[in-house]
LUMVEXTI-179023 format. One record per residue (C-alpha): z, y, x; residue in three letters; residue number from 1. Coordinates in Angstrom, 3 decimals. Example, Ala and Ser with C-alpha at 12.3 -4.5 7.8 and 13.67 -1.06 7.14 Angstrom:
LUMVEXTI-179023
- w|v|u|aa|i
- 7.800|-4.500|12.300|ALA|1
- 7.140|-1.060|13.670|SER|2
END
This chain:
LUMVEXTI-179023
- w|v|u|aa|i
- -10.407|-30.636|116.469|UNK|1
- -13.265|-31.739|114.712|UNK|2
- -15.712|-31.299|117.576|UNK|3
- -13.314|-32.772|120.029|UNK|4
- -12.962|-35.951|117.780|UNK|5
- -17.007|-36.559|117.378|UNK|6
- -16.742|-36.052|121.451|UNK|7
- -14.253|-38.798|121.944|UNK|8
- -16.623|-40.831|119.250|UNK|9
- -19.487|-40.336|121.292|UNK|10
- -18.033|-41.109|124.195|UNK|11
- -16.169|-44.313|122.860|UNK|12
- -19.269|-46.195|121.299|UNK|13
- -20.868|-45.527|124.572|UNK|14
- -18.275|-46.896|126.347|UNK|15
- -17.721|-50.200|124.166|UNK|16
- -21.864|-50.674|123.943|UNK|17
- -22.358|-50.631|127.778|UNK|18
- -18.794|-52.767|127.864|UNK|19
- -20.157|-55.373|125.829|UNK|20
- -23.696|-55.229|126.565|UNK|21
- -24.382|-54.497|130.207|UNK|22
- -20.813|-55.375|131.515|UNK|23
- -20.573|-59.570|129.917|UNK|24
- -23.879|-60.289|131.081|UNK|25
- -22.977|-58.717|134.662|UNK|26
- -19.464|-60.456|134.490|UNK|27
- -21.129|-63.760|133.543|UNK|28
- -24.002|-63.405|136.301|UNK|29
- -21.757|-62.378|139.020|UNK|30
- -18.703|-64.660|138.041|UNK|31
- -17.728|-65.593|141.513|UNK|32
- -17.344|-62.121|142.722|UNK|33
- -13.549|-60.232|142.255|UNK|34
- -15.103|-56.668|142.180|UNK|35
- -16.071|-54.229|139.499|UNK|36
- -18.670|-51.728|139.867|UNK|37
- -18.039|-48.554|139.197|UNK|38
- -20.176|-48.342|136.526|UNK|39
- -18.086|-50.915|134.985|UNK|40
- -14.892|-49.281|134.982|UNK|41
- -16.214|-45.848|134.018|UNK|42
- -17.844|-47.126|130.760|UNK|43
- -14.354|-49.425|130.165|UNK|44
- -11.611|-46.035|130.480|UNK|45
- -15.042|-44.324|128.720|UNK|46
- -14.156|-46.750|125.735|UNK|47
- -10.424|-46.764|126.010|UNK|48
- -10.487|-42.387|126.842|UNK|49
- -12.602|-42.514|123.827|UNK|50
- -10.616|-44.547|121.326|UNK|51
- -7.115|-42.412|122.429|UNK|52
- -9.148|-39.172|121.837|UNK|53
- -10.281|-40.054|118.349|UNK|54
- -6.321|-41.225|117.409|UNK|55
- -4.556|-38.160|118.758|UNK|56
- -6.591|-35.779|116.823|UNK|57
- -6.378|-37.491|113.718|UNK|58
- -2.971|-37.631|114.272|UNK|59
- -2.703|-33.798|115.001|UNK|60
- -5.339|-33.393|111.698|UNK|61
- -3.036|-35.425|109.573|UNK|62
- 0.144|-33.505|110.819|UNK|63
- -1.649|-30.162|110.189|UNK|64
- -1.949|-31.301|106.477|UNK|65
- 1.415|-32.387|105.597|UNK|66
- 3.489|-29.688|103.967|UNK|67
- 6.572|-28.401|105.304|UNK|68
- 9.327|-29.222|102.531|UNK|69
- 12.336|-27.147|103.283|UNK|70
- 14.605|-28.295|100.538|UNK|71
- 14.568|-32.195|99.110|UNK|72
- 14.175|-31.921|95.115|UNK|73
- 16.618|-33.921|92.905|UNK|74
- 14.939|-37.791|92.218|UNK|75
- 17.159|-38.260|89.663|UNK|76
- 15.789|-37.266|86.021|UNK|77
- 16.608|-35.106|84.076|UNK|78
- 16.728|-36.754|81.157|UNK|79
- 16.975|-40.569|79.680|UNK|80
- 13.256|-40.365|78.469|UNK|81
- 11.819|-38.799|82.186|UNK|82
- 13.122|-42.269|83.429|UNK|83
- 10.446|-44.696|83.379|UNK|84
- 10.387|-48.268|84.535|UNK|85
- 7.571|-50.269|86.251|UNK|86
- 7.162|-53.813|87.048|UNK|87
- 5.018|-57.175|87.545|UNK|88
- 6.638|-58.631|84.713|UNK|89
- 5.326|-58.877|80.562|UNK|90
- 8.814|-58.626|79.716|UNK|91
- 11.987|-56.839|80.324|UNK|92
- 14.575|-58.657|79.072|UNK|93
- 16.934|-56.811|77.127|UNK|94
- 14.624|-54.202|76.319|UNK|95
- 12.383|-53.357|74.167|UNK|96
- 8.328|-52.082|74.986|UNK|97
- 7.884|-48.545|73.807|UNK|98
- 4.560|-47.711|74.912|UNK|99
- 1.554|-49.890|76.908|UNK|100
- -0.432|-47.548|78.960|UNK|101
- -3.706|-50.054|80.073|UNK|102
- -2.407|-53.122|80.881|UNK|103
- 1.189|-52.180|81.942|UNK|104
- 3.798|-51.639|79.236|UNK|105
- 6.330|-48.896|79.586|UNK|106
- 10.171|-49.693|78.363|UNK|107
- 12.786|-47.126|77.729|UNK|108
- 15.566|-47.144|80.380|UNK|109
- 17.836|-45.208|77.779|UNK|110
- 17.769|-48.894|76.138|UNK|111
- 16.921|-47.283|72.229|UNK|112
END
């Protein structure tokens, strides 16, 4: 996959550089006439072929790497103290702080 995704890189910067660089000065030259070289079109699906390459193995390298979870775990915890809550705020009101970790303070859910 690797190999086939430096390919499609390759082939994708080509394809933009002679887009960009050979094909707007042509297209500005030649603005009166309707047709596109051949040259023009190869290095334009060359950029597009390229760019669809690159995403579908990344996509297929991404999808290799996910694990397969057969069963979903509980969320819920176990306890009152494995609950912790996380916000924006200074405060929570109603609550006391129990712990700051860096900047963030951490409150007790079990409200002690």
């Amino acid at each position: 996959m690797k190999t086939l995704r430096q390919i499609g890189s390759i082939v994708f910067v080509a394809g933009l550089f002679v887009s960009l660089f050979a094909g707007l000065p042509w297209a500005v030259i030649v603005e009166n006439d309707p047709v596109i070289p051949m040259w023009l079109r190869v290095a334009i699906f060359s950029f597009l072929g390229g760019f669809l390459v690159v995403l579908i193995t990344l996509a297929c390298e991404q999808l290799a790497r996910w694990p397969i979870v057969e069963s979903t775990p509980e969320l819920e915890p176990k306890t009152p103290s494995d609950s912790m809550l996380t916000l924006n705020s200074d405060t929570v009101p109603g609550r006391p702080v129990t712990e700051v970790l860096g900047a963030y303070g951490v409150c007790d859910l079990a409200g002690q």
